[in-house]
C-alpha positions as CSV (number, residue, x, y, z in Angstrom):
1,X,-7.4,46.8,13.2
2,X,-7.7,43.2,13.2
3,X,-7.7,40.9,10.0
4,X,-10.5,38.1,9.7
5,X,-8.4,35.1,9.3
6,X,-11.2,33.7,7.1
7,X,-12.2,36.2,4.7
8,X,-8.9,38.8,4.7
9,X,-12.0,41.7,6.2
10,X,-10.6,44.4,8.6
11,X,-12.4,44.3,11.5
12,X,-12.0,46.5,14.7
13,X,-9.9,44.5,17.9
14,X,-13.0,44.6,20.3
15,X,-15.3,42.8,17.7
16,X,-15.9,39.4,18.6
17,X,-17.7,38.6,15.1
18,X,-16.4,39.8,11.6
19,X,-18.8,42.3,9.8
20,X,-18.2,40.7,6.5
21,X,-18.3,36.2,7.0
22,X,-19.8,36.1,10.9
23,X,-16.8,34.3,12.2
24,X,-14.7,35.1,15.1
25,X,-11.5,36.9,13.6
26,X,-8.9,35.5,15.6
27,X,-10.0,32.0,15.8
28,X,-11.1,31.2,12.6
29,X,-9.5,28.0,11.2
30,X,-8.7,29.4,7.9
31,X,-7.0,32.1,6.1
32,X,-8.4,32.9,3.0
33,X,-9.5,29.5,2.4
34,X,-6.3,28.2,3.3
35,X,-6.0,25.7,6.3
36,X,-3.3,26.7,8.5
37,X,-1.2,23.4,8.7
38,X,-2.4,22.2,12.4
39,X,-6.0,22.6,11.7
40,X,-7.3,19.9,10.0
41,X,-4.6,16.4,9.5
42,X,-5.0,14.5,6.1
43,X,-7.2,12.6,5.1
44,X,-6.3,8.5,6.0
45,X,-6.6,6.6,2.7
46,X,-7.4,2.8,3.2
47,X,-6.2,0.2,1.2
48,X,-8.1,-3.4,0.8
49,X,-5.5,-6.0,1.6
50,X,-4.1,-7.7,-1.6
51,X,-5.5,-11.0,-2.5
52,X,-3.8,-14.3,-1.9
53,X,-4.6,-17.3,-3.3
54,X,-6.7,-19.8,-0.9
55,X,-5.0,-22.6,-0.2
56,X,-8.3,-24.6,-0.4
57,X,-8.5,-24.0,-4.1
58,X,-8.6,-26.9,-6.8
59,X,-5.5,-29.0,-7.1
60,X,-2.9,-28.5,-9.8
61,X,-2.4,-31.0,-12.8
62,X,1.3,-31.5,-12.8
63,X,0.9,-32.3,-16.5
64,X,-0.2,-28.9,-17.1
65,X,3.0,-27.5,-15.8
66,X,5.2,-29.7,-17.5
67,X,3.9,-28.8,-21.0
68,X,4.4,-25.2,-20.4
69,X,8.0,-25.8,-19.0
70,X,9.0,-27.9,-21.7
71,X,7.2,-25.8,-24.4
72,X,9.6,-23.2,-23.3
73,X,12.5,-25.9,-22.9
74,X,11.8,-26.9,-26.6
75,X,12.4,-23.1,-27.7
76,X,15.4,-22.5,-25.7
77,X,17.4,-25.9,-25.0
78,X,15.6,-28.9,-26.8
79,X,14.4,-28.4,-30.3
80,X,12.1,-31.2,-31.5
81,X,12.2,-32.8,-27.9
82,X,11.0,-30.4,-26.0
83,X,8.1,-29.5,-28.5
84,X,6.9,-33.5,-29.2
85,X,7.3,-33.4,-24.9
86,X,5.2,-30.2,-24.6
87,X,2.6,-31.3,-26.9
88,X,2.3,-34.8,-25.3
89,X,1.7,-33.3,-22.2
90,X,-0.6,-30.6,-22.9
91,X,-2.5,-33.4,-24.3
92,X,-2.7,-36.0,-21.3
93,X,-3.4,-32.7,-19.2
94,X,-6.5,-31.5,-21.0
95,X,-7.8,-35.7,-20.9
96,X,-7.3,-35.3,-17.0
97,X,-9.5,-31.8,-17.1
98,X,-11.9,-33.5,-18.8
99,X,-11.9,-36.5,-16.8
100,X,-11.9,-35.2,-13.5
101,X,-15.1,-34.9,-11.6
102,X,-13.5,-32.4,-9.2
103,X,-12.4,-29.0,-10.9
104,X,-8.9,-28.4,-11.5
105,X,-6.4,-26.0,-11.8
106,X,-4.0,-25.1,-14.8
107,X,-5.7,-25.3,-18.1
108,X,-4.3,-22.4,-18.8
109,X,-0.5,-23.6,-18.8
110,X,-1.9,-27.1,-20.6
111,X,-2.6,-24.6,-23.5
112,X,0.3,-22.4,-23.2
113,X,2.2,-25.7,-23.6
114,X,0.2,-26.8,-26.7
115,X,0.7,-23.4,-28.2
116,X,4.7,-23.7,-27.6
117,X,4.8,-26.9,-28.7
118,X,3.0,-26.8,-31.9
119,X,3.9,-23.6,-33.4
120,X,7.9,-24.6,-32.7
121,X,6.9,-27.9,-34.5
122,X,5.2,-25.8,-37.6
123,X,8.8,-23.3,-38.0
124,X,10.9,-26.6,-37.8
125,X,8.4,-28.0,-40.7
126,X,9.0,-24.7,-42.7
127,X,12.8,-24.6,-42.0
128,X,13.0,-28.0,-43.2
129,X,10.7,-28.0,-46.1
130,X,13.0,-24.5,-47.1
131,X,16.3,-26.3,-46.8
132,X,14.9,-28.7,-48.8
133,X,13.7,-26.7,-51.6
134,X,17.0,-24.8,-51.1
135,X,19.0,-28.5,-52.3
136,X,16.3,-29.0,-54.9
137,X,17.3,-26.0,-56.4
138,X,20.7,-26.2,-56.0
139,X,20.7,-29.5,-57.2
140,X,18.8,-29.1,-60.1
141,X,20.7,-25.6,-61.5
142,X,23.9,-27.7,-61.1
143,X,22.5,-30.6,-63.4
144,X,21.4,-27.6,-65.9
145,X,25.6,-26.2,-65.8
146,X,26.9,-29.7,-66.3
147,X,24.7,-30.4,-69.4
148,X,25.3,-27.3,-71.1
């Protein structure tokens, strides 16, 4: 007896069709539904290329850069500095956008240099207006011991 390699049927050796799927029992590409591993290869998965930036595309405001690098400067190496820099910067670099007839790239990092800039400004404000209400306080309970 031979086995239909497609649908698992007995089928007599002389029969050139199974009696149960049709197929030829000793060719079929299958077993069961399974492919036997040289039948069919896998299938080829393309990829799109990645993208790269043209180098066509609008020029870069150098200003714009700065701001961001010395936003970041102003947070890590130069405290007041770096933030009055960054915010100076971010400034002249969003005039030029708005100048410029052409488009230009990096508003982004003009903004991102405005943002580090201003907000390290705002917590030096509040540190300094707390240290100051810190002496005030001080100050003023040590004037209320020495009268009493």
């Amino acid at each position: 007896m031979l086995s239909c390699r497609s649908c698992g049927a007995t089928n007599p050796p002389e029969a050139a069709s199974c009696r149960v799927c049709g197929r030829n029992p000793s060719t079929s590409p299958t077993a069961r539904g399974v492919l036997i591993s040289a039948a069919v290869p896998p299938p080829v998965v393309l990829r799109q290329p990645a993208t790269r930036p043209t180098p066509g595309g609008p020029p870069l405001v150098p200003l714009a850069v700065a701001a961001v690098v010395l936003g970041v400067l102003g947070w890590l190496l130069l405290p007041v500095l770096g933030a009055v820099a960054a915010v100076v910067c971010g400034h002249l670099a969003l005039r030029q956008f708005r100048l410029s007839p052409t488009p230009r790239a990096g508003r982004s990092l003009a903004i991102a240099g405005l943002v580090l800039g201003y907000l390290q400004l705002a917590v030096l404000a509040l540190l300094a207006l707390g240290v100051g209400v810190f002496f005030a306080v001080t100050y003023l309970l040590f004037q209320l011991a020495t009268i009493g």
